[in-house]
Steps between C-alpha positions, in 0.01 A plus 500: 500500500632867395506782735251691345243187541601493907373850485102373362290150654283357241111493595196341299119533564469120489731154489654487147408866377670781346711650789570878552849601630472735820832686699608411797564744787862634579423250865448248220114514589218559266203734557183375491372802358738439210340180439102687531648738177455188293261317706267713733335219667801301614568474868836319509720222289511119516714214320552159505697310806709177441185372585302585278293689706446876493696753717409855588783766550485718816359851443447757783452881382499451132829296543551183321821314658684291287546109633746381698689358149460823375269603217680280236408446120134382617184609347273649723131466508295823632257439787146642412266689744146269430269717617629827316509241180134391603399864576628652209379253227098571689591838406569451167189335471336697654662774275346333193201477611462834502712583211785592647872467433790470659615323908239610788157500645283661305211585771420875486305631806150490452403694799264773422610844687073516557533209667740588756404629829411882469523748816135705585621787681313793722234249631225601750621368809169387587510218169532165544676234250131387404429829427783590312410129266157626493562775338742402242313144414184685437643765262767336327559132540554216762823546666781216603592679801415819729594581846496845706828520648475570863674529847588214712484656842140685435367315171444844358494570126845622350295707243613285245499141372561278204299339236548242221279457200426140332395655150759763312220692326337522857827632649591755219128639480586559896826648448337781235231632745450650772423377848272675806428259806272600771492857332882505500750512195708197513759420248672160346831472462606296179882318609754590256748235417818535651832453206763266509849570401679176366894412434519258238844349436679259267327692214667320182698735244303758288185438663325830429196683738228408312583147523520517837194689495318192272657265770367592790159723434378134513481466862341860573529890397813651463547849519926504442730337337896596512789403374765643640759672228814289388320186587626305757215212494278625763215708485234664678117456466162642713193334527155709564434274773741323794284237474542371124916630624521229789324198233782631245793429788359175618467331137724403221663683263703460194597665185676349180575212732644687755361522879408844608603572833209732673472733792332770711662793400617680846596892497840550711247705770290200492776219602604754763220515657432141497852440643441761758175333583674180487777614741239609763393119514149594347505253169483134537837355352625544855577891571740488184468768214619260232298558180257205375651315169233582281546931612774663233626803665669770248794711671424832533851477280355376207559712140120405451328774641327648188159357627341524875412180643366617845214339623179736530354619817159316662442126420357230696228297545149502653592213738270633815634848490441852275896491420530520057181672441484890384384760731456847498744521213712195537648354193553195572145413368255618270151667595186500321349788291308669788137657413540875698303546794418246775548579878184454747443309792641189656842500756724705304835428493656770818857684356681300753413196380555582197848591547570183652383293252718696233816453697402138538447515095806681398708227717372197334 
């Protein structure tokens, strides 16, 4: 054997296949990830003992160790991840099914935004949850879900509470009108969807935005695409909703045969604060600020600052509190078209309150 063939092992997909030469390490190691540029799904190599029988090499942190005869002229076969194998040929299928292309789940979220819980803010304090159902299943449409939010040392109303439509046309017909309960003007808060920013990696050569763009508008909305200028095989995407975002990071994905490695997308201010949060022993991998494996953090450093990629203010969901929904000129979320007028009767909302509950808001 030459020198320069010391310097590469010899690996194959299968017993008796075409092998690929890969380069060893300076340590005379190999990298798995070296091995994942050519095949994405393996795990680790194998070859055949004096037995006969198969023997798997040591790997601990994407370090393959040689044996102890040394790597030799052998021909190594590449140990395959089954259930990526299994999950990404359902995906395929699944793919043409619905005449797609390309590695990756298909599934787009088919959530309706009408259908989502919506806030009902400046309630009479004096209305009850079958009131506020009452009111909106006899003018619009049976509802999935209403409750008046209220305190759990008096059981007094919160002046507001949450409700849930089972029809879309019911739900947008409710969205364009106005509301008056008990003589009072009440108003529905429509949730706006809260955007995802995603790191996608391992993008092959010359892949161009609006293939990107064709790529992954199959799984949800996008509202960006970037790639960063001279490519460097990484890009940037945003999806409308962190929803159809966290489906996109937990599937699949692969483009002109190569596995696309995806991420959250973490501002440097972000990953600070988590670390900071992390320090105080408030997040649950053990008082440590390390940042999750599937969270990309971009150095404040970087050359690639042409574009802003802070997250926006508000958010949240409607899990038992009024955090996420729009208030007195919140953002976060989208009112109704109010009719003018309204006022009357019914336990107004006092200023106090009020103020309280918009702190509350503006925290969420």
């Amino acid at each position: 054997m030459s020198q320069a063939d010391e310097d590469f092992i010899r690996v194959c997909i299968e017993e008796g296949s075409e092998f690929v030469e890969f380069p060893k390490e300076d340590d005379n190691t190999v990298l798995l990830s070296t091995l994942q540029s050519q095949f994405p799904t393996a795990i680790g190599l194998r070859y055949r003992g004096s037995s006969g029988a198969w023997r798997s090499l040591r790997v601990e942190e994407n370090v393959l160790t040689a044996p102890k005869e040394g790597w030799s002229d052998r021909v190594y076969c590449v140990t395959i991840n089954d259930a990526a194998v299994k999950r990404k040929a359902d995906d395929s299928n699944s793919a043409s099914a619905n005449g797609g292309g390309g590695g990756g789940d298909s599934k787009r979220s088919k959530v309706s935004l009408y259908l989502q819980d919506m806030a009902v803010m400046n309630l009479p304090f004096t209305a009850s949850s079958e009131d506020l159902k009452e009111y909106f299943e006899k003018q619009f449409g049976e509802l999935d879900y209403c409750e008046v939010k209220k305190y759990r040392d008096t059981g007094k109303s919160r002046g507001y509470g949450f409700v849930r439509f089972k029809d879309e046309e019911s739900a947008k017909l409710a969205v364009e009108a106005s509301h008056h309960l008990d003589g009072r003007k009440i108003e529905l808060k429509l949730k706006q969807l809260k955007p995802m920013k995603l790191f996608i990696g391992r993008v092959p050569d010359n892949t161009t935005t609006s293939q990107l763009e064709e790529y992954f508008s199959k799984f949800g909305t996008l509202t960006d695409v970037y790639i960063p200028k001279p490519f460097r095989n990484f890009a940037f995407i945003t999806y409308a909703s962190s929803e159809d975002g966290k489906a996109v990071i937990d599937g699949y994905h692969e483009m002109d045969g190569r596995r696309l490695n995806v991420m959250e997308r973490k501002t440097p201010e972000t990953a600070q604060a988590e670390v900071a949060a992390g320090d105080r022993g408030g997040r649950d991998r053990g008082g440590y600020g390390n940042k999750p494996s599937n969270q990309f953090n971009m150095s404040s450093s970087t050359n690639y600052t042409s574009r802003s990629y802070d997250a926006p203010a508000g958010g949240g969901a409607a899990g038992g509190a009024a955090g996420g929904y729009s208030y007195a000129g919140s953002s976060a979320y989208s009112a109704p078209t109010a009719a003018p007028g309204g006022g009357g009767g019914g336990g107004a909302m006092d200023s106090d309150l009020k103020k309280m509950l918009l702190q509350y808001l503006s925290s969420q």
